[in-house]
C-alpha positions in Angstrom: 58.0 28.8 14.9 55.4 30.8 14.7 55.4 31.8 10.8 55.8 28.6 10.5 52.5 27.4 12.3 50.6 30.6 10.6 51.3 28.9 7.1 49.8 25.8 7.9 47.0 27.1 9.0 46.3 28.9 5.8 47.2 25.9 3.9 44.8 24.4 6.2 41.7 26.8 5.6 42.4 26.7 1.8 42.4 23.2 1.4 38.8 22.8 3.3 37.3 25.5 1.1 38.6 23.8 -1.9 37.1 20.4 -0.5 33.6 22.2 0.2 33.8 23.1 -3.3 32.7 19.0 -4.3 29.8 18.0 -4.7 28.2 16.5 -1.6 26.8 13.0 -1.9 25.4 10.8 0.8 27.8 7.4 -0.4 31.2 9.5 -0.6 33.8 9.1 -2.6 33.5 5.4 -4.0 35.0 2.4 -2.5 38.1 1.5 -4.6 38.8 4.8 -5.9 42.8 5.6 -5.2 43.2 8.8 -3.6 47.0 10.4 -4.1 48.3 13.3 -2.3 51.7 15.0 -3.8 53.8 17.2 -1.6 56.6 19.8 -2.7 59.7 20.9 -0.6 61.3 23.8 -1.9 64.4 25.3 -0.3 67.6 27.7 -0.3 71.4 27.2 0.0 73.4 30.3 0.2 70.4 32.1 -0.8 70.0 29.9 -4.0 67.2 28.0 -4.7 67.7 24.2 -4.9 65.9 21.4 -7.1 62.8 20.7 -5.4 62.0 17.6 -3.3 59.0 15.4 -3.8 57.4 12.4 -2.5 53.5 11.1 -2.7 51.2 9.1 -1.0 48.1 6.7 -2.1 45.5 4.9 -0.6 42.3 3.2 -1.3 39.2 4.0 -0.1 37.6 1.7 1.8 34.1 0.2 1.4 31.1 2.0 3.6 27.8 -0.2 4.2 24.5 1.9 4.8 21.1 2.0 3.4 17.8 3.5 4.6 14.1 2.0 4.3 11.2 4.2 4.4 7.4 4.1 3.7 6.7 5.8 0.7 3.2 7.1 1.3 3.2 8.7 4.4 -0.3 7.4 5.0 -2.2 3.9 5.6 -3.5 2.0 2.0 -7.0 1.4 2.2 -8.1 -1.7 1.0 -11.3 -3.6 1.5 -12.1 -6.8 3.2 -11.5 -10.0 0.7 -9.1 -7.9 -1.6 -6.2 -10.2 -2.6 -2.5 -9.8 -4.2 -3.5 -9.9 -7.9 -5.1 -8.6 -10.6 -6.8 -6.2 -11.3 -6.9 -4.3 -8.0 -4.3 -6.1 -5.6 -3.4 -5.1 -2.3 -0.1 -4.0 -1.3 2.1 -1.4 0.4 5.0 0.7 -0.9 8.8 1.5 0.4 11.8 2.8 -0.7 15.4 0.9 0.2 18.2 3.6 -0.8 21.7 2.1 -1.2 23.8 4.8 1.2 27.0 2.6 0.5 29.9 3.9 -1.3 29.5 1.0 -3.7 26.8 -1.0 -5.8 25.3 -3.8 -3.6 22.2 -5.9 -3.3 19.6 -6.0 -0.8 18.0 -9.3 0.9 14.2 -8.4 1.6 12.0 -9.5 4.0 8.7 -8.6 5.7 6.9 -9.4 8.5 3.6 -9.0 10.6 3.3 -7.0 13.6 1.8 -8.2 16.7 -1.9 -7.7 17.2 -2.3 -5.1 19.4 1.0 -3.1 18.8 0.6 0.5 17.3 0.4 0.9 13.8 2.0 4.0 11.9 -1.1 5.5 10.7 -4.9 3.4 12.1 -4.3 2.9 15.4 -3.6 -1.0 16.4 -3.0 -4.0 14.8 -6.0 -6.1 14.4 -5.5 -8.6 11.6 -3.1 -10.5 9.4 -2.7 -10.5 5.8 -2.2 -14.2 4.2 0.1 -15.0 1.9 2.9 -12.1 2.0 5.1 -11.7 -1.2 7.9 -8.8 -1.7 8.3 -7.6 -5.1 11.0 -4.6 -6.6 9.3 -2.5 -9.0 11.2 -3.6 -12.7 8.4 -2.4 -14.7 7.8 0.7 -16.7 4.4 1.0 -15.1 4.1 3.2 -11.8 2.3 0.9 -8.7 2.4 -2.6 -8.7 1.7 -4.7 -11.5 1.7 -8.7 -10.7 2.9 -8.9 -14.7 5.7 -6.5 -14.9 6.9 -6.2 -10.9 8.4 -10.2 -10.6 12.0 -9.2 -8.7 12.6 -10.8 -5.6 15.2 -8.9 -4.4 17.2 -5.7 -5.3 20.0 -6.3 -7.7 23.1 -3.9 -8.3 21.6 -0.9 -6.6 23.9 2.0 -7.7 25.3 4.1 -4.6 23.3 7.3 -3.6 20.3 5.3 -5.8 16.7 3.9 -4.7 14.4 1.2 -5.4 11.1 0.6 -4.9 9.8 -2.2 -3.3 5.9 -3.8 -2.8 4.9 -6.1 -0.2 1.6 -7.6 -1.7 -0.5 -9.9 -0.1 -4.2 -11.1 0.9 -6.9 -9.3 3.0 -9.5 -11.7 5.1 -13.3 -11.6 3.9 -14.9 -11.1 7.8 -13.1 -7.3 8.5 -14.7 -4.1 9.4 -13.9 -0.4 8.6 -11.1 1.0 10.7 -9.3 -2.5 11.2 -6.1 -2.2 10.5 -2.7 -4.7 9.8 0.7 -3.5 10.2 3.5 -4.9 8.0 7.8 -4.2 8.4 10.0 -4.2 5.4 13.6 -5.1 6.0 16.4 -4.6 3.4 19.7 -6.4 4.1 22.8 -5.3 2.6 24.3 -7.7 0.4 27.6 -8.2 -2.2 26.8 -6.7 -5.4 29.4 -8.6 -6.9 27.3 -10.9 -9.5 24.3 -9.4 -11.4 21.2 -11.1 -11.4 22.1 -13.3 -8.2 22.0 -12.1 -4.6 25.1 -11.8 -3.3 26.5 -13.1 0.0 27.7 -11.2 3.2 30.6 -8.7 3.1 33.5 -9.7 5.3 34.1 -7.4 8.0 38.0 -7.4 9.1 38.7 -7.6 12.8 41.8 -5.7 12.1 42.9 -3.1 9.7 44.2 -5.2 6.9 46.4 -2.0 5.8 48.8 -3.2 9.1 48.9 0.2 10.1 49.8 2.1 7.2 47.5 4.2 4.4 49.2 3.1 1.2 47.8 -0.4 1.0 45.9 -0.9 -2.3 43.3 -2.9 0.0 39.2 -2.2 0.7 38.0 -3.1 4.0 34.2 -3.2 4.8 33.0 -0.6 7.5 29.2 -1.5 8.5 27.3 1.5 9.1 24.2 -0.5 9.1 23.8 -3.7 7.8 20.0 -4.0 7.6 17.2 -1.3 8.2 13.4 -1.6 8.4 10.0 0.5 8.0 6.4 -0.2 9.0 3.4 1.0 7.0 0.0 -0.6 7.4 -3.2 -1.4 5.4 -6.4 -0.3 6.9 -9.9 -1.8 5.9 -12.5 0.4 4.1 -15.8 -1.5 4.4 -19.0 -1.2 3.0 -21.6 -2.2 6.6 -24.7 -3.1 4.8 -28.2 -4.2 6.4 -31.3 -5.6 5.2 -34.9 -5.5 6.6 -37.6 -7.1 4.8 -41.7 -6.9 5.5 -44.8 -7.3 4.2 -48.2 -5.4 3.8 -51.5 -6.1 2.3 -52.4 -3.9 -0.3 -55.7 -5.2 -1.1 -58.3 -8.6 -1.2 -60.8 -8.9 -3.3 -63.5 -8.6 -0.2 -62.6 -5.4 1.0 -60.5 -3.8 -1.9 -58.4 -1.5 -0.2 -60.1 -0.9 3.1 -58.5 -2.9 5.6 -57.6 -5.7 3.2 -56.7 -8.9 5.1 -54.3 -11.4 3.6 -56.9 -14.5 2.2 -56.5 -16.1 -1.2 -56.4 -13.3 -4.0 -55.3 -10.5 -1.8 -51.9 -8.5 -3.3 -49.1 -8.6 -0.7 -46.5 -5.6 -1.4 -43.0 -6.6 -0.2 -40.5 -4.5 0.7 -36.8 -5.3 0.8 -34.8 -2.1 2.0 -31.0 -2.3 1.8 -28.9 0.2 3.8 -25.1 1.4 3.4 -24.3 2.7 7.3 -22.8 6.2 7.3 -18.9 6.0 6.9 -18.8 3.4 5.3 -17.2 2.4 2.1 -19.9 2.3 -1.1 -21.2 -1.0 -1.7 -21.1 -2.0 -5.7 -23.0 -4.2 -7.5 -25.4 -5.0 -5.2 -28.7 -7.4 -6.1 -31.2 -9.1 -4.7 -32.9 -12.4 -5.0 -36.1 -13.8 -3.5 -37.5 -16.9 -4.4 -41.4 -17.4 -3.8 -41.8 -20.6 -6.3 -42.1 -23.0 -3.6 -45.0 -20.3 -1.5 -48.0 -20.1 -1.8 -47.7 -17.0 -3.7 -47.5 -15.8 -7.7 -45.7 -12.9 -8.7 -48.4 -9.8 -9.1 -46.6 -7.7 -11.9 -49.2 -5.3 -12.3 -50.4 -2.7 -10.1 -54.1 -2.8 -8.0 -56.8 -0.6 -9.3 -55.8 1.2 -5.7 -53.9 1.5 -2.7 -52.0 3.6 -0.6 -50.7 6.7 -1.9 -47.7 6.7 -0.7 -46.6 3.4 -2.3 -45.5 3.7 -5.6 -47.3 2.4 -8.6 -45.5 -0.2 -9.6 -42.7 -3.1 -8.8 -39.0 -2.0 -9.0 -36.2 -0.4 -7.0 -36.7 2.5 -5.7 -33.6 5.2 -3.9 -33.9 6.4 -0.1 -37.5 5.1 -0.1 -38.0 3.5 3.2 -40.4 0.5 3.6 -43.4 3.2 4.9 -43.2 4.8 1.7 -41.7 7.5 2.7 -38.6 8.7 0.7 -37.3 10.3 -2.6 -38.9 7.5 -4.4 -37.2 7.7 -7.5 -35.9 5.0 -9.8 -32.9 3.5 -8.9 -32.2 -0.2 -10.6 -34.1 -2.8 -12.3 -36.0 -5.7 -10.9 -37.3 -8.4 -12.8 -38.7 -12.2 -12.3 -38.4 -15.5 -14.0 -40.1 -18.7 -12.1 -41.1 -17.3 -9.1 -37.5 -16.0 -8.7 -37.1 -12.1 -8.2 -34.1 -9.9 -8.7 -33.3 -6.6 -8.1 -30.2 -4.7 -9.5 -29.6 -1.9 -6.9 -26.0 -0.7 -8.6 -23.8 1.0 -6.1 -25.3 1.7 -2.5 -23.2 4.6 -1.4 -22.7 5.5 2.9 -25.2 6.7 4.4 -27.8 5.6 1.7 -31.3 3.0 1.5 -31.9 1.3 -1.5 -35.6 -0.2 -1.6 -36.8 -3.3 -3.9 -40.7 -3.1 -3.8 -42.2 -6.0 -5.6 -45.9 -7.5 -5.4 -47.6 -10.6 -5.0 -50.5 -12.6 -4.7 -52.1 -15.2 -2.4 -52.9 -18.3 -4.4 
């Protein structure tokens, strides 16, 4: 008895180190695949050896169901307030669905909002929704989402131990402000990958082993280790907070010139329109102004009076991180023009933290 139970522990260690020898991989062995395990009986009459007996076994493995969905940035996407799902700079969020299975399958998808309020992964609470969600599966040979290439619904054939990358797109509100923040949940549902280019149905899950007991039955049974599984990433709004005062001085009247002018017909008003980026925000592009004075009783001045303060610059135009008392870097920082009575100022990018002044002249008909 106990040589006996010495040799099958040997055969016992030997066999796992041969198994530990595979390759490891998160499916398994795939679901189908026979497995066959031969044994040998050798044994003595008399002292001589007699012909051998044999036998085998076979069974099939059966079909595992698992999958993980995870965030693929590890951080919130920034977006900015009126941003929408397509081109050229759409909004969306990225995940990975890996097919754990031991066996190709597809995945439903599905996404949803969370509650306003609840804890987002990465900016704090949930503030807003984002309109009109759409899920897309990256099928394109371009990396990030591209409304022309990345039209998949849902993930087709997904090879075990693979992954796919999935996009949930959709539209950020206009009235938002830096820090708010919307938190969305991918699901991926396991489906049959039986039919490519069609989502497949549900798996049938036995209430009984349909092998009736024994392990040689060329049958697959579905185990559910999950069926579905989720992740929640978030967008979170990256603002530009812009202000604008607007004032007026008199610069000089053709009584007193420049000494304590007073505003009476022919004086030169100097306006002053001073646009401000608040720190931390996002920078403000392309901004301009317009200010139309046609129906006032005022003409555009586009030159200059023989004097005037001198801390007001010389001329009309945009000036950078000049304030409206002249103080400031006062240098050139856009272009200003006027047609009809109507004036515009180009002011380019505004960045946070920064005042971008439009000075521009005129006189009292």
């Amino acid at each position: 008895m106990t040589s006996k139970l010495k040799l099958l522990v040997a055969t016992g260690t030997v066999t796992a180190a041969m198994l530990g020898a595979n390759p490891a991989f998160a499916a398994g062995t795939t679901a189908g695949d026979a497995i066959t395990n031969n044994v040998t009986v050798n044994y003595q009459v008399g002292g001589v050896s007699q012909t051998a007996e044999t036998d085998s076994d076979t069974f099939t493995v059966d079909r595992k169901l698992d999958l993980t969905v995870s965030e693929a940035n590890g951080a919130a996407q920034s977006v900015t307030p009126g941003q929408t799902a397509g081109a050229p700079n759409p909004a969306f969020l990225t995940y990975t669905v890996t097919n754990d299975s031991n066996d190709v399958v597809d995945f439903e998808l599905s996404a949803a909002q969370q509650t306003t309020g609840a804890a987002t992964p990465f900016s704090g609470t949930d503030d807003f929704d984002v309109t009109g969600l759409q899920i897309f599966v990256e099928s394109g040979a371009t990396p990030g989402y591209q409304p022309a290439e990345d039209t998949a619904t849902f993930i087709d054939e997904l090879a075990e131990d693979a992954n796919a990358t999935v996009y949930v797109v959709g539209d950020i509100p206009l009235s938002l402000a830096t820090g708010d923040a919307a938190g969305i949940t991918l699901t991926a549902t396991i489906k049959e990958g039986a039919t490519g280019g069609t989502l497949g149905g549900d798996y049938t899950v036995n209430a009984t082993n349909t092998e009736d007991g024994t392990v040689n039955a060329a049958n697959i049974d579905n185990v559910y280790v999950n069926a579905s599984a989720s992740d929640t990433d978030n967008f979170v709004i990256s603002a530009a907070n812009v202000s604008v005062v607007k004032s007026s001085s008199v610069l000089w009247d053709p009584v007193n010139g420049s000494t304590n002018p007073k505003s009476i017909p022919g004086a030169v008003i100097e306006y002053c329109i001073a646009v401000t980026n608040a720190t931390g925000s996002a920078t403000a592009t392309s901004v301009s102004i317009s200010d139309d004075i046609s129906a006032l009783d005022l003409s555009f001045y586009a030159t200059a009076p023989v004097s005037g303060p001198a801390t007001i610059p010389a001329a009309n135009g945009v000036r950078s991180a000049l304030a409206c008392d002249g103080t400031g870097v006062n240098a050139d920082a856009g272009t200003l023009s006027e047609s009809s009575g109507v004036i515009t100022g180009d002011l380019g990018d505004v960045a946070a933290g920064v005042t971008e002044t439009l000075l521009f002249r005129a006189t009292v008909d």
